[in-house]
Each structure stands twice: as C-alpha cells, then as structure tokens.
C-alpha positions in Angstrom: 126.8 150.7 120.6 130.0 152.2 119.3 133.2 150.5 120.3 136.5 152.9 121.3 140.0 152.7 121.2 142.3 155.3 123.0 145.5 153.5 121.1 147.1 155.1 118.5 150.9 154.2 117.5 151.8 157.8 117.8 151.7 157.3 121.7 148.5 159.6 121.6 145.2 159.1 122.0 142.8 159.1 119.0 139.4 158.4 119.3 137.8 155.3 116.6 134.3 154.7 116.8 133.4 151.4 115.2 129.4 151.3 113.6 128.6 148.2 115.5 125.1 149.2 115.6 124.8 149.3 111.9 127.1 146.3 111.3 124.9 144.3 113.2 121.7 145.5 111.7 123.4 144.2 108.2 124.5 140.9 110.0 121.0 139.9 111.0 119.7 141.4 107.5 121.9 139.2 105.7 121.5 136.3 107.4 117.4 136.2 107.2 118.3 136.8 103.2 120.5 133.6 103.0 118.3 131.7 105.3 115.2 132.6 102.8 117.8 131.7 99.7 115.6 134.4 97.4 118.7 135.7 95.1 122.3 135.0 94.8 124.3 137.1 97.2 126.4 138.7 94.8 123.0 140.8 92.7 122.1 143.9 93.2 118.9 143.0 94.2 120.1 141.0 96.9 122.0 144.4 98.1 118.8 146.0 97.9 117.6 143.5 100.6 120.3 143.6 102.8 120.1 147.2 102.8 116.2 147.7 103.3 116.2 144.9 105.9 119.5 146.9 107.7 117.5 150.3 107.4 114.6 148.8 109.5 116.1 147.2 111.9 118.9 150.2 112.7 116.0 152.5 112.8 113.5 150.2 114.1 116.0 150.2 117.5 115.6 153.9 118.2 116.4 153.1 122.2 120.1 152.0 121.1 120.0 148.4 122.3 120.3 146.7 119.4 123.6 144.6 120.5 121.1 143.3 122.9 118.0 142.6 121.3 117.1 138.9 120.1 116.0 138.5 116.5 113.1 136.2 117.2 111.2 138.7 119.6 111.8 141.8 116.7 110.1 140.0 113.6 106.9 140.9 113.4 107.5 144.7 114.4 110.0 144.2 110.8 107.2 142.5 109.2 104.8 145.4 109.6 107.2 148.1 108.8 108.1 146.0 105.6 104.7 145.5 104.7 103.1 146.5 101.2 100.8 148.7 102.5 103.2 151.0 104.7 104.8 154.3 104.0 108.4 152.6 104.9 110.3 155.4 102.7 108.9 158.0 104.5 109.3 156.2 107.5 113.3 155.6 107.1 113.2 159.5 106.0 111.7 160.9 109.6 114.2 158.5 111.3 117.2 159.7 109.0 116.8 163.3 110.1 117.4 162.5 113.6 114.1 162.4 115.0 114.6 158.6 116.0 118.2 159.6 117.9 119.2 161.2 120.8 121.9 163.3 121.5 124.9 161.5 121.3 123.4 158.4 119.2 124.4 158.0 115.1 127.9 158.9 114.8 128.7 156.6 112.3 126.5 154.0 112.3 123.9 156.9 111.3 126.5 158.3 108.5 126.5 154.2 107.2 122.8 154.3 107.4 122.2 157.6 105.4 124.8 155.8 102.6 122.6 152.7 102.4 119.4 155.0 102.2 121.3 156.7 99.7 122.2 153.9 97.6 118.5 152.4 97.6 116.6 155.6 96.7 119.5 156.8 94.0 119.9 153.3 92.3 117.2 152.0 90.0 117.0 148.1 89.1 115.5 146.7 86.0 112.5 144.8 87.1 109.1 143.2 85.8 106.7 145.6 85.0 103.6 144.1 87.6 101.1 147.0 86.1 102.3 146.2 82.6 98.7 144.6 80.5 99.8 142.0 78.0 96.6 141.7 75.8 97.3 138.3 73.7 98.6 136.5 76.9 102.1 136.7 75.9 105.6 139.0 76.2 105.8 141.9 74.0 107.5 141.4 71.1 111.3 140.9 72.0 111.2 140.6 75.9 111.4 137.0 77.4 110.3 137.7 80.4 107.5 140.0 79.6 107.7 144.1 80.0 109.9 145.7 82.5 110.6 148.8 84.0 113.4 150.4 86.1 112.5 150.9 89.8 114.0 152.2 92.4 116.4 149.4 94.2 114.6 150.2 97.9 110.9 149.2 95.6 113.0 145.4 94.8 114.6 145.6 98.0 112.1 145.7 100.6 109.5 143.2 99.4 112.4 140.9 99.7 113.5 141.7 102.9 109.5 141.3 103.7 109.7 138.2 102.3 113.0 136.9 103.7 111.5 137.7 107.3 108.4 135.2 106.3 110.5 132.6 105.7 113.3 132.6 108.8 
C-alpha cells in the first residue's frame, strides 16, 4: 500500500513512495514484542525480533492487503511459519526473489524488507550454546552463564518473535 505525493517545491511533480506496507509489518511486530515484554527494546536481540516478526508478516501478505488485515485473525498462520520445525529462512528467501509479488508490488517496502533479511542473516549474536554438554553440572571454567556460541541474529530473532505471538 504505497502512499504518493505529486508535490514537490520545485513546482514539479516527483513521485515519493512511502513503505507503508513494511512500516506497518514492523508496527504490529513491535508491538506483539513489547506486549510479550521478552528483552529491552534497545538489544539487538530485540531487533532481531522485530525484524523476523516484520519479515513474516510483510511476506506472509503476498495479496497486498496488509493495511487491511486485523492482527487477531493472522496469528496462528505467524505462529506456524515461526515455528521450530519450519524452513522459515528458506521460506523469506523464495518470497525475497519476488515469487510472493506481482508486478508492480515491492517498490520499497520490498528494498526495506531485503535490508532487514539482510541484517538478520549477516549479523551474528552471542548466545547460549543449547547443544553445549556440561559434564559436572556446572559452566565451564570462566563463563557465568554456561558455554556460548555466536548465531546468526534471525536463529535469536525468530524464536522470539514465535514466542512474543504466544503471549499477545
């Protein structure tokens, strides 16, 4: 749903396209994070969130409706695209090559999209090391919080989107 303006101060016309479609998606995103209260808003992992949770619903609306759509009714088709046992990455990579948009459709809202994408698949996180084995019950030697490993941000970010939808 791109917004235009024909206004320029030249006396012109210029053409803006505004990403509401994505701006949206990371409206709704953020909100289900703040309403879950899971991290503060200003880590990284907390980006990582946002962004997973924007990727799936921008992509998730591939019939370009999403200034209409109500949040309530979209859940559970987030919740199984979010889920553990689901190919999302490959999923948001399909959609990001176009097959999910018409002619006409991304712009950029779809540029916005391929940044976030980006940003989650480029960036890696330090977090707990889950297939780490700890043989005398404790942390290694010199870690506080046990072993841990540096994953990719859209591996943090999208169990806690997953999450996040749970708890709205």
């Amino acid at each position: 749903m791109p917004h235009r303006s024909t206004d320029d101060d030249t006396g012109g016309s210029a053409e803006l396209t505004v990403p509401m479609a994505w701006l949206y998606a990371e409206y709704i995103a953020d909100e289900l994070l703040r309403t879950g209260d899971l991290m503060p808003p200003t880590s990284f992992e907390y980006r990582a969130g946002r962004d997973a949770l924007a990727l799936t619903i921008f992509l998730a609306d591939s019939g370009g409706e999403l200034s209409g759509i109500r949040v309530i009714t979209q859940l559970e088709t987030w919740l199984s695209l979010t889920a553990y046992d689901q190919p999302w990455q490959d999923w948001v990579r399909e959609r990001l090559a176009g097959e999910a948009f018409g002619p006409g459709r991304g712009g950029p809202d779809l540029r916005l999209a391929q940044l976030a994408w980006q940003w989650l698949e480029e960036t890696e996180l330090l977090a707990p090391d889950l297939d780490a084995v700890v043989l005398d019950g404790g942390a290694p030697h010199g870690e506080e919080g046990g072993p841990q490993v540096w994953t990719p941000a859209w591996q943090l970010g999208l169990p806690l989107g997953h999450l996040a939808i749970h708890l709205f």
